[in-house]
Structure formats: structure tokens, C-alpha cells
Kinemage of the C-alpha trace (Angstrom):
@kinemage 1
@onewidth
@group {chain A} dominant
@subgroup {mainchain}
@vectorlist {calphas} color= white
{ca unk a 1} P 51.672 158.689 113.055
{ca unk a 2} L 53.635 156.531 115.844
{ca unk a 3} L 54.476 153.090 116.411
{ca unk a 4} L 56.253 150.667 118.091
{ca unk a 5} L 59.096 149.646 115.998
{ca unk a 6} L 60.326 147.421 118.993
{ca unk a 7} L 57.817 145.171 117.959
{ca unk a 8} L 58.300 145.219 114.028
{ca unk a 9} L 62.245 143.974 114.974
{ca unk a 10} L 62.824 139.930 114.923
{ca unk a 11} L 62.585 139.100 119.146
{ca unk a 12} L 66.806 138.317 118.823
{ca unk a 13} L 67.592 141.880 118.541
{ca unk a 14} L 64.931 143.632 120.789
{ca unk a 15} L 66.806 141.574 123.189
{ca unk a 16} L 70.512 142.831 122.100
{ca unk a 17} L 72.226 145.512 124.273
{ca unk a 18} L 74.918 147.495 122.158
{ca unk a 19} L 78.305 146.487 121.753
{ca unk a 20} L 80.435 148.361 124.553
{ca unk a 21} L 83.346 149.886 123.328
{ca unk a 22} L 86.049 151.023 125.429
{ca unk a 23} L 85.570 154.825 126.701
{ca unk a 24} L 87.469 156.623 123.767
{ca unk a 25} L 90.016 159.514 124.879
{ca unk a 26} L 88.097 162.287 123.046
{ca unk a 27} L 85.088 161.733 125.298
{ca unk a 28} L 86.975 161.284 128.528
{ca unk a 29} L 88.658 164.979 127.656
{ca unk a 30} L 85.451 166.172 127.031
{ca unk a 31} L 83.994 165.177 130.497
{ca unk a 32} L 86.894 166.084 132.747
{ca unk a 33} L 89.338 168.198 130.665
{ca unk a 34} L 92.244 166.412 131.287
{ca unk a 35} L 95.341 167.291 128.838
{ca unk a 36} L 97.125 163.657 129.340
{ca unk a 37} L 95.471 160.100 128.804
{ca unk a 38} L 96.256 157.158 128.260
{ca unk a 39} L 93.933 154.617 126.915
{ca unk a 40} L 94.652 150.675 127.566
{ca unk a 41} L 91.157 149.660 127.030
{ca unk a 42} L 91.256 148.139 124.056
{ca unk a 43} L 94.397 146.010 123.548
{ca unk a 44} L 95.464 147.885 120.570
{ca unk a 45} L 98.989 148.176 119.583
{ca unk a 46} L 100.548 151.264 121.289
{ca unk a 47} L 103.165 151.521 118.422
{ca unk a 48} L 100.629 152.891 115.880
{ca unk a 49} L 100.811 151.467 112.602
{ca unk a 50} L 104.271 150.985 110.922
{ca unk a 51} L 106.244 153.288 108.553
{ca unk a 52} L 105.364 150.440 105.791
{ca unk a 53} L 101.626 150.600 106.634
{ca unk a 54} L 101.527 154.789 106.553
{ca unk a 55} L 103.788 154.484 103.263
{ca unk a 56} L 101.046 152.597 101.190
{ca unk a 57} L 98.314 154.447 102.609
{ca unk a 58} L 100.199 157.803 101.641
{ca unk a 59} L 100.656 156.096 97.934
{ca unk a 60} L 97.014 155.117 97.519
{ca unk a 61} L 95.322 158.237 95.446
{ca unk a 62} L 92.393 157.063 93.404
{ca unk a 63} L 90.115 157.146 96.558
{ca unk a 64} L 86.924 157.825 93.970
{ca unk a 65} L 87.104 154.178 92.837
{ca unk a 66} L 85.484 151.606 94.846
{ca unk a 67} L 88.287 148.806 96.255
{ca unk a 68} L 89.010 145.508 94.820
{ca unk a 69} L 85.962 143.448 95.967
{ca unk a 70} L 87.583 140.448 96.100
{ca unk a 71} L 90.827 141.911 97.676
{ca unk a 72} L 93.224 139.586 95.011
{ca unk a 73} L 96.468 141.084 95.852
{ca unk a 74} L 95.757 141.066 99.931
{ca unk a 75} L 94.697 137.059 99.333
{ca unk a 76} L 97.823 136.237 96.944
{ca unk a 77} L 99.705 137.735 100.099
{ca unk a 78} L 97.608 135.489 102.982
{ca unk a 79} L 97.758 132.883 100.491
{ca unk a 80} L 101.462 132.521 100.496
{ca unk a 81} L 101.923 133.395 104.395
{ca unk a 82} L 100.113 130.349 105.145
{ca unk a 83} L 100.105 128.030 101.958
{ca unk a 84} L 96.626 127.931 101.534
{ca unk a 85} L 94.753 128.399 98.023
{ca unk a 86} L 93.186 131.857 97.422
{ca unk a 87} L 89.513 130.204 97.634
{ca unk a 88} L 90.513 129.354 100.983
{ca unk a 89} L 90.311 133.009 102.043
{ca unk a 90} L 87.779 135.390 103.138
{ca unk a 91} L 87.746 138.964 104.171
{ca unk a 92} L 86.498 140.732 106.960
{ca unk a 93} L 85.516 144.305 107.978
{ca unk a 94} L 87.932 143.196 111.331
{ca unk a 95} L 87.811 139.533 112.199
{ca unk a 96} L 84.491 140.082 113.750
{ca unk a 97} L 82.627 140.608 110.766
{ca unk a 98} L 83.774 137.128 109.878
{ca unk a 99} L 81.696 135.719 112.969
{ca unk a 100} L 78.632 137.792 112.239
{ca unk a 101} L 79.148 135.683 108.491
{ca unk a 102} L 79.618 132.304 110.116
{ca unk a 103} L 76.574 132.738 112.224
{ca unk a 104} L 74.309 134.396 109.144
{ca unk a 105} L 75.708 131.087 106.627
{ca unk a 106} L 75.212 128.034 109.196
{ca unk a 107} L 73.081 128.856 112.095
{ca unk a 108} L 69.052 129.553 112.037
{ca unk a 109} L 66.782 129.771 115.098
{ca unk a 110} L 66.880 125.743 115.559
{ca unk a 111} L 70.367 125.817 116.052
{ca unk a 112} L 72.263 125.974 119.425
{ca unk a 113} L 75.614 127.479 119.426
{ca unk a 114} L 78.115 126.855 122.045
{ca unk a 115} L 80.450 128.952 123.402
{ca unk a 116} L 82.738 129.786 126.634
{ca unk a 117} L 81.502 131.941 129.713
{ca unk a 118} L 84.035 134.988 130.067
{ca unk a 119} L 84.359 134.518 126.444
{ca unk a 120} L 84.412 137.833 123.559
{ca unk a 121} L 81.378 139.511 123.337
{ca unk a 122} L 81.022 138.870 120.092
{ca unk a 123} L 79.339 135.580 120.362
{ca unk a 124} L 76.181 135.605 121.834
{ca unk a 125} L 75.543 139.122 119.935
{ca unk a 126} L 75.594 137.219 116.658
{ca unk a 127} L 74.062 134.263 117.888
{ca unk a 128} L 71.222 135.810 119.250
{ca unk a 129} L 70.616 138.291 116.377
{ca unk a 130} L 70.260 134.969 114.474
{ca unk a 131} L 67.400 133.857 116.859
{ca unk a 132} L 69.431 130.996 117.845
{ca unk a 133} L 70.193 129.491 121.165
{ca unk a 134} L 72.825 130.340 123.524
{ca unk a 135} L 74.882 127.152 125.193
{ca unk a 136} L 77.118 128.827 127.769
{ca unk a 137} L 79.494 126.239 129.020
{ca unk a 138} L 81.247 127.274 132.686
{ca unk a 139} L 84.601 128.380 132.201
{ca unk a 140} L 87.795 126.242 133.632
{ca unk a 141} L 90.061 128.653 135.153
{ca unk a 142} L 89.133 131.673 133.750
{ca unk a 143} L 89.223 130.151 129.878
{ca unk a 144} L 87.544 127.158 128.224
{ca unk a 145} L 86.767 123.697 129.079
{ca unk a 146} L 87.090 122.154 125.758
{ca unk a 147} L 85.810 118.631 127.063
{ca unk a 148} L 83.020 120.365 128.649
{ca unk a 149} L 81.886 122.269 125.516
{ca unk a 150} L 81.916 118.988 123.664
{ca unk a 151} L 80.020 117.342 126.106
{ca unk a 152} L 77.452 119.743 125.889
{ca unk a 153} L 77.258 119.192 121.388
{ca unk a 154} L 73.702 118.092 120.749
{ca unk a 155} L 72.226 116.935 117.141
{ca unk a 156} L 70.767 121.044 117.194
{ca unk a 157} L 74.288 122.184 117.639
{ca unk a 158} L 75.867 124.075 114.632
{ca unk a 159} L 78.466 126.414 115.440
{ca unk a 160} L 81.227 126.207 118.406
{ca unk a 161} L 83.438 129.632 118.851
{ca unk a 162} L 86.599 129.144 120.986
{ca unk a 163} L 88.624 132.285 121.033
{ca unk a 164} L 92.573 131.339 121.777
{ca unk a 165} L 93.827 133.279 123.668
{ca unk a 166} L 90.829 134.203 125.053
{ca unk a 167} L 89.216 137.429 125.387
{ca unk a 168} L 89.235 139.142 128.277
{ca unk a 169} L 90.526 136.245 130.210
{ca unk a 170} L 94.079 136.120 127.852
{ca unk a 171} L 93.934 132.009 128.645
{ca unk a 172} L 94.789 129.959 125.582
{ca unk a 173} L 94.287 125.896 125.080
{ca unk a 174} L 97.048 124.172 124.214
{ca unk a 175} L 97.906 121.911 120.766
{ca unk a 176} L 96.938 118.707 122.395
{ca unk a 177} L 93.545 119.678 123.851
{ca unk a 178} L 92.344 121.307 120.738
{ca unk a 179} L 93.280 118.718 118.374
{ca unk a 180} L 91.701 116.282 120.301
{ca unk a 181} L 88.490 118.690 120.253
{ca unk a 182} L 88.685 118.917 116.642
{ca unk a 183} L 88.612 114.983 116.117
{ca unk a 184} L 85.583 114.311 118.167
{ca unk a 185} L 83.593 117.115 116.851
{ca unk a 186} L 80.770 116.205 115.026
{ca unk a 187} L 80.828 116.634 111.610
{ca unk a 188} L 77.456 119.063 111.656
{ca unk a 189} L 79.234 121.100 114.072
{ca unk a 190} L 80.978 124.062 112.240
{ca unk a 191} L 84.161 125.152 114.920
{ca unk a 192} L 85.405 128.867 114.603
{ca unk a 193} L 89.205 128.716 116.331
{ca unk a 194} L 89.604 133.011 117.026
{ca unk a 195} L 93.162 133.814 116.719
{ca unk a 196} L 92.780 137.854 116.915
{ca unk a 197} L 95.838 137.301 119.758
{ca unk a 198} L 97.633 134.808 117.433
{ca unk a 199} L 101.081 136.650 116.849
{ca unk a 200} L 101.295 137.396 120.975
{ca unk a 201} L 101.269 133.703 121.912
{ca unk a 202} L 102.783 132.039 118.814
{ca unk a 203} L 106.161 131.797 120.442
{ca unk a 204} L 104.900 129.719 123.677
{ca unk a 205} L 105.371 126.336 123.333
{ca unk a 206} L 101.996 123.853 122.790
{ca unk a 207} L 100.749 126.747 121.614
{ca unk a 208} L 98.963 125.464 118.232
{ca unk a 209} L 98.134 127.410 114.599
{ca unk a 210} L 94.751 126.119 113.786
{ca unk a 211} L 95.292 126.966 110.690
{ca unk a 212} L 97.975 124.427 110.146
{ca unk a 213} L 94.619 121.836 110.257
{ca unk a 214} L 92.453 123.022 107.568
{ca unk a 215} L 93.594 119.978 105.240
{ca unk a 216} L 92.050 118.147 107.979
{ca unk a 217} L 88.846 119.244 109.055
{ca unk a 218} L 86.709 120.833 106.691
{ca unk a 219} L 84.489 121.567 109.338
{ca unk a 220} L 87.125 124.018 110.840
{ca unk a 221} L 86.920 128.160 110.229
{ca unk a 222} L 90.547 130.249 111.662
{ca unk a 223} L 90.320 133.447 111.943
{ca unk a 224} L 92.883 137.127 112.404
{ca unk a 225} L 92.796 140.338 112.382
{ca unk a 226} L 95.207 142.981 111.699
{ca unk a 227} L 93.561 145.203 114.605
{ca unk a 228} L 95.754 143.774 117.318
{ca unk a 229} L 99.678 143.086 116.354
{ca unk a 230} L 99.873 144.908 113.440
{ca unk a 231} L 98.671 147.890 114.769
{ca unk a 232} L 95.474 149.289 112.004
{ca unk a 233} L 92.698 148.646 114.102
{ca unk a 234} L 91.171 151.680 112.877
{ca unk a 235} L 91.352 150.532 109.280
{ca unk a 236} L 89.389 147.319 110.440
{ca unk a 237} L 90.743 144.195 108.576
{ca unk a 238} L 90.220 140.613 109.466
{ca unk a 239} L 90.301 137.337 107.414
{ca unk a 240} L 89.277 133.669 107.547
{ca unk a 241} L 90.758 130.458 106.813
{ca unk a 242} L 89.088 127.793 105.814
{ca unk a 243} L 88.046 124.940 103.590
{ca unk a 244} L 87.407 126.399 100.021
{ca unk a 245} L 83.480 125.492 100.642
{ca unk a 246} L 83.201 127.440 103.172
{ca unk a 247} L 84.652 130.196 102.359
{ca unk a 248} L 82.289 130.093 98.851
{ca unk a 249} L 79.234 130.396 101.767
{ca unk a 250} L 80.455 133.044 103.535
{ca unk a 251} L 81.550 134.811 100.494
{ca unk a 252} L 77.407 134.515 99.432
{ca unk a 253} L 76.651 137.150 102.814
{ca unk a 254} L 79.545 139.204 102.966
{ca unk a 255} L 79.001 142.612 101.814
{ca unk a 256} L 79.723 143.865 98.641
{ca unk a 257} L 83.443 145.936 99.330
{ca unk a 258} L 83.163 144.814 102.827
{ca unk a 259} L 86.533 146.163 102.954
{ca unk a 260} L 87.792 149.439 101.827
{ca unk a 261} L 91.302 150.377 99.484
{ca unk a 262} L 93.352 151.925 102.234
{ca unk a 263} L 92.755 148.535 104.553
{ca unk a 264} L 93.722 146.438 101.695
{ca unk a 265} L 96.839 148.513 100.600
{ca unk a 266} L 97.498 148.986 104.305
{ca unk a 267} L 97.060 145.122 105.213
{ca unk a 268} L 99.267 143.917 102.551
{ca unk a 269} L 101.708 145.771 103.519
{ca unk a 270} L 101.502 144.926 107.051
{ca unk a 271} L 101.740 141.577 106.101
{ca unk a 272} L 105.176 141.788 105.152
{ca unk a 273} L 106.792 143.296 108.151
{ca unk a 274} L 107.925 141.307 109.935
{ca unk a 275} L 110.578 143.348 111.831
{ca unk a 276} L 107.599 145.757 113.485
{ca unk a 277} L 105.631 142.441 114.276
{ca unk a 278} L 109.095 141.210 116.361
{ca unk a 279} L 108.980 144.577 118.207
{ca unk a 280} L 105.406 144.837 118.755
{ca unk a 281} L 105.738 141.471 120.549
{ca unk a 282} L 108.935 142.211 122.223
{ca unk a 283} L 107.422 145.481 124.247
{ca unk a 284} L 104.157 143.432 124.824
{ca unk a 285} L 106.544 141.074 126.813
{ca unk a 286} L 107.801 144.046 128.505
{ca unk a 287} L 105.245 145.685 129.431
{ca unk a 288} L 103.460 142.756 130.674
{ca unk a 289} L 106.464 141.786 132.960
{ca unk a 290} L 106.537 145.447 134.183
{ca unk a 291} L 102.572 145.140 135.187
{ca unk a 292} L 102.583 141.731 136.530
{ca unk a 293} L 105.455 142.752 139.062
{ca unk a 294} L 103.956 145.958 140.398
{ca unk a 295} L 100.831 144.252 140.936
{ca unk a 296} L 102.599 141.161 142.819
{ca unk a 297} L 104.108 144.051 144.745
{ca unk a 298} L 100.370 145.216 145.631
{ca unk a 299} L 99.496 142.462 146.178
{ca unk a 300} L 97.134 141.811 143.619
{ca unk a 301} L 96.226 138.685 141.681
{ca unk a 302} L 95.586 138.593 138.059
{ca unk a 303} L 94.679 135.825 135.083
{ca unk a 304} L 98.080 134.479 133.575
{ca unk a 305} L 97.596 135.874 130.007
{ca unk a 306} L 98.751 135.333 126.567
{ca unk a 307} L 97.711 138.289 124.521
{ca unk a 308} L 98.248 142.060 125.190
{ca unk a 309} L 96.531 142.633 127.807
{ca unk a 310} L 95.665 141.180 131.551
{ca unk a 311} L 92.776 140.501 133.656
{ca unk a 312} L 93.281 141.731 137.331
{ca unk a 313} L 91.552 140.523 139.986
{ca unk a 314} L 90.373 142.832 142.970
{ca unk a 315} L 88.320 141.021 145.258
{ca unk a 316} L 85.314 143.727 145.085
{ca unk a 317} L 83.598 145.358 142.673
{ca unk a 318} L 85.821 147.835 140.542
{ca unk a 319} L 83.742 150.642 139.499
{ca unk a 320} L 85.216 153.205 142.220
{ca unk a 321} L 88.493 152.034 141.684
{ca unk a 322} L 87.989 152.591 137.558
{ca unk a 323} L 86.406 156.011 138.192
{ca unk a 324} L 89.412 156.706 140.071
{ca unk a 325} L 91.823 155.808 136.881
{ca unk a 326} L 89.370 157.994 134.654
{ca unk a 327} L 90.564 161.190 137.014
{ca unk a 328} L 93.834 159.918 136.833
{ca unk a 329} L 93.741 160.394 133.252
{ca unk a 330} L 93.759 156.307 132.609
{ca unk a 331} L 91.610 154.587 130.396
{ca unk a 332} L 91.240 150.660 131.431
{ca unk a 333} L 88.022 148.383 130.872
{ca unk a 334} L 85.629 147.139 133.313
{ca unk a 335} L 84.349 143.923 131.995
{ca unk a 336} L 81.364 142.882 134.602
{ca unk a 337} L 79.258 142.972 131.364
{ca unk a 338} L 81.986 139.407 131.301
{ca unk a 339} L 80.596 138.158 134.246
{ca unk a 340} L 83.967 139.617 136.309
{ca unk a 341} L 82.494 142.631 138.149
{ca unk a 342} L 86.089 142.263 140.233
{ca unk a 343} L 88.013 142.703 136.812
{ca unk a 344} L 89.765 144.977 135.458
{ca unk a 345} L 91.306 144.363 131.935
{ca unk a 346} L 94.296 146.170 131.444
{ca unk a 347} L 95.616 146.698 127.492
{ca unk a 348} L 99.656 146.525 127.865
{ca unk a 349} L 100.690 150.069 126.654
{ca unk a 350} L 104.493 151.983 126.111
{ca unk a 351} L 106.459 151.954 129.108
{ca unk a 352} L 105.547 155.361 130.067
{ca unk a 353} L 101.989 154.353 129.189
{ca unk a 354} L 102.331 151.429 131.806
{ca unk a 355} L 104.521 153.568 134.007
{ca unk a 356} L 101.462 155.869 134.489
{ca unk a 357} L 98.830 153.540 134.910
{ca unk a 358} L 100.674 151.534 138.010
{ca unk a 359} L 101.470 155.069 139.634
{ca unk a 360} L 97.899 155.736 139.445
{ca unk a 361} L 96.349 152.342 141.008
{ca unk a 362} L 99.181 152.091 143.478
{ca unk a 363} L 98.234 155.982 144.766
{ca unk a 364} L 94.224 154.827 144.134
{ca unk a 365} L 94.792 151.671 146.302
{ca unk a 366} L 96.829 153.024 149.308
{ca unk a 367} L 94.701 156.312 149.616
């Protein structure tokens, strides 16, 4: 017997393409046998995770027992770091699994949700596999018009994602801008702030915490990860803030041990060190400085960027010139899938990591 299952699946997913992950080494070794590569695709933290994190991993033995579902000694941890109550908290499978809740709690196929062109990827996959409309507002420089996106809030608008700093862009909005967003939103409007970068641009001044707001808009959902700064992306952790409400709705669709006992134990104990987060941000500074000067020296232009990682700017489409990084054993990410076919987006690596990757495109470019 056959069928068409394409036409058994709701119309928002037969319209989905895949999530794109960056190219992973293992696969690029397998296609060209190289022996060194680098990979600053992703804008994962080149440290690796911290002696801390590998110490409570190495201490956690009773692997046959399913995890804490409601991760209590991870939220008495998140609860203290940002003096919130525990039944403000909610956890993630990585902070994206958080969106893909927001969208399955709030939004239905009568629902518009708005959201930033060049914005994560994230977005219009769970708002389409929700059925519900997609309001793309035009970016402002590379990053998000905030007066624009609340222009375009209609009575059918539900959700509003704003991702700061912004991914792949890197551009962030500052404390003013946002705050004034926040006030004027409608109160059926349900506003997801995405702070996966938060720890790279918390030192820059008018930079703002959303989730120092929560007391004041209950309509407001913060949300982190532990993928980026604190190095376990492979463990996949993320968390919301949020009014306690909330966070009782989203708890309702998240899945039962959404998160597993080596993230929590790993997590927690991430949490707490502080010293690796200093350094982490300290040779993302570095690096970035290092990047931003060889490519002023080629001559190229690139997004000013708050996160770990920037957007370059080539003037032409990039495919030949990332093909050419691939043979140089360099793993970077094309985003036209963004809507920036002249883009690169470059993860900020160790220095020899960066080191590499400039030697390449310099040789690439003047060949």
C-alpha cells in the first residue's frame, strides 16, 4: 500500500524546510579528508565546557534514573541569580525549545506573529508549524526596528520575538528603545526578549536585562541558554523568565524530562562560574578585535556585532568564496537562507582558530 503522507501533515509543516545546521567537522573530514578544521559556524564557545561543568558530569552515576522533571535544584540556582521566584522559571531542551512552547501555548492559526527580517531562524519555523501568520517587519540596519514592529501590532497579533543581540546580524536595541516597546505593547501581545548572546553584551552600556522587567509586564517572556557563554551546547539547556502564569502555560506543553540529568548537573554548575564566564568574554573581545582589523585591512565591511560572532559583508554572492574556506579546512556559515546571500557569519574562535581563518580568506581573496 502507498500514500501520500504529504497530504495527511497540517499545510504549516509541508511548507517547513529543515533547520540548517552548520556543516559539522566530522562530515567535512569525510568529504575532503582534511586532518585540521576549524569550525566557527556556530558561535559556540571555543573553550569547551569548564573544569566545574566536566567535574559534575564525571560525579553524576545513576544514569538509569530518569532526571528531576522539574529541575528544583537548577531553578533554586536561576532563582537566586536573578531574584525571581522558582514558578517564575521554565526549562528548555536549549532556549529554543522555549520558543517552540511560547508559540504551541499562545498562538493558533488566527494569530499573526511578528518578527524581524535577518532575524534567528527559529521564528517563522515555529510560527508556521503553528499554522499561524508570518509579519516580517524590514530590518533597520541590519537589526530591528522596534517602532516599526509595533506599528505593524494588529488586534490578530499574539506573539512578538525580538532576539537581542540579534542573530546573525549581532545588532542589539538599546534600554531606552525596548522599554519604550514594552509600554506600548498591547496587552494581548505576548513579547519573547531572546537573550541567547546575553553574557557577550552585558558589559556595553544601554545595554538592558529584560529580565530586570518581569515585575512589570506580565506580558513579557526572557529567555538564555547555556549553549553560547557557558560553553555545553551539546548538553542543550535553555530557560525562561517570566511571570509565574506563564510559566504555569508553558509548563502544560513542555515535555515530560524535557531536559536530561547531566544538563541539569552540568548547568548548575555552570551557573556558578563565574571566573570561566569572565574569560570566555574576555577572548570573545579578542578575537573579535583580531577579525575586525584584518578585515579593515582587506578591505572588507562587516555588521558591528555584540555577540560571538560577525556578519561580513562581501559585495557578491559568497558561495565560491565559502567553498574555498571548506578546502582550507574552515568551517564558517553562509546565511542567504537570512536573506544575506553576501554574508558570511563568522563564530569568533581561539586565536589560532581566528589566526587560521584570516590566513585563509586573505590567500582566498587575493588569489
Amino acid at each position: 500500500m502507498t500514500c501520500d503522507l504529504f497530504t495527511l501533515a497540517t499545510k504549516g509543516v509541508v511548507g517547513l524546510q529543515p533547520y540548517s545546521a552548520g556543516k559539522p567537522i566530522e562530515e567535512l573530514q569525510r568529504e575532503l579528508g582534511l586532518s585540521e578544521i576549524i569550525k566557527l559556524a556556530s558561535n559556540e564557545n571555543p573553550m569547551g565546557p569548564s573544569d566545574a561543568v566536566l567535574d559534575a558530569i564525571a560525579s553524576t552515576k545513576d544514569l538509569s534514573r530518569y532526571p528531576d522533571g522539574n529541575g528544583f535544584n537548577l531553578k533554586q540556582a536561576l532563582a537566586e541569580k536573578h531574584q525571581v521566584d522558582p514558578s517564575q522559571i521554565t526549562l528548555g531542551n536549549g532556549s529554543n525549545d522555549l520558543l517552540e512552547m511560547v508559540a504551541r501555548a499562545f498562538v493558533t492559526e488566527k494569530h499573526q506573529v511578528i518578527y524581524s527580517e535577518h532575524s534567528f531562524a527559529v521564528y517563522p519555523i515555529v510560527t508556521q508549524s503553528v499554522g499561524a501568520k508570518h509579519v516580517v517587519v524590514p530590518a533597520k540596519d541590519w537589526g530591528n526596528d522596534l517602532q516599526a514592529m509595533l506599528a505593524a501590532v494588529t488586534d490578530n497579533t499574539r506573539l512578538l520575538f525580538i532576539a537581542n543581540p540579534n542573530n546573525p546580524t549581532g545588532t542589539w536595541v538599546n534600554s531606552n528603545d525596548l522599554r519604550n516597546l514594552l509600554e506600548n505593547m498591547p496587552e494581548h501581545v505576548v513579547v519573547v526578549v531572546d537573550e541567547a548572546y546575553f553574557e557577550y553584551a552585558r558589559d556595553t552600556e544601554e545595554y538592558p536585562d529584560a529580565s530586570q522587567w518581569l515585575n512589570d509586564f506580565q506580558n513579557l517572556i526572557v529567555t538564555r541558554t547555556f549553549s553560547k557563554a557557558y560553553g555545553i551546547a551539546g548538553l542543550r539547556m535553555g530557560y525562561g523568565l517570566s511571570h509565574p502564569d506563564i510559566a504555569n502555560l508553558l509548563n502544560r506543553v513542555r515535555q515530560p524530562f524535557n531536559n536530561n540529568m547531566l544538563a541539569l548537573v552540568a548547568a548548575e554548575a555552570a551557573l556558578n562560574d563565574e571566573s570561566y564566564i569572565q574569560k570566555s568574554v574576555e577572548l570573545n573581545h579578542k578575537g573579535m578585535n583580531d577579525i575586525i582589523r584584518a578585515c579593515d585591512d582587506m578591505g572588507l565591511d562587516m555588521i558591528p556585532s555584540k555577540a560571538n560572532f560577525v556578519c561580513i559583508n562581501f559585495e557578491q554572492p559568497t558561495d565560491s568564496i565559502y567553498q574555498a574556506l571548506l578546502r582550507s579546512g574552515v568551517i564558517v556559515r553562509p546565511i542567504a537562507n537570512y536573506g544575506m546571500p553576501n554574508h558570511l557569519r563568522v563564530s569568533i574562535g581561539l586565536e589560532h582558530e581566528n589566526k587560521l581563518f584570516i590566513d585563509s580568506l586573505s590567500s582566498i581573496l587575493s588569489a
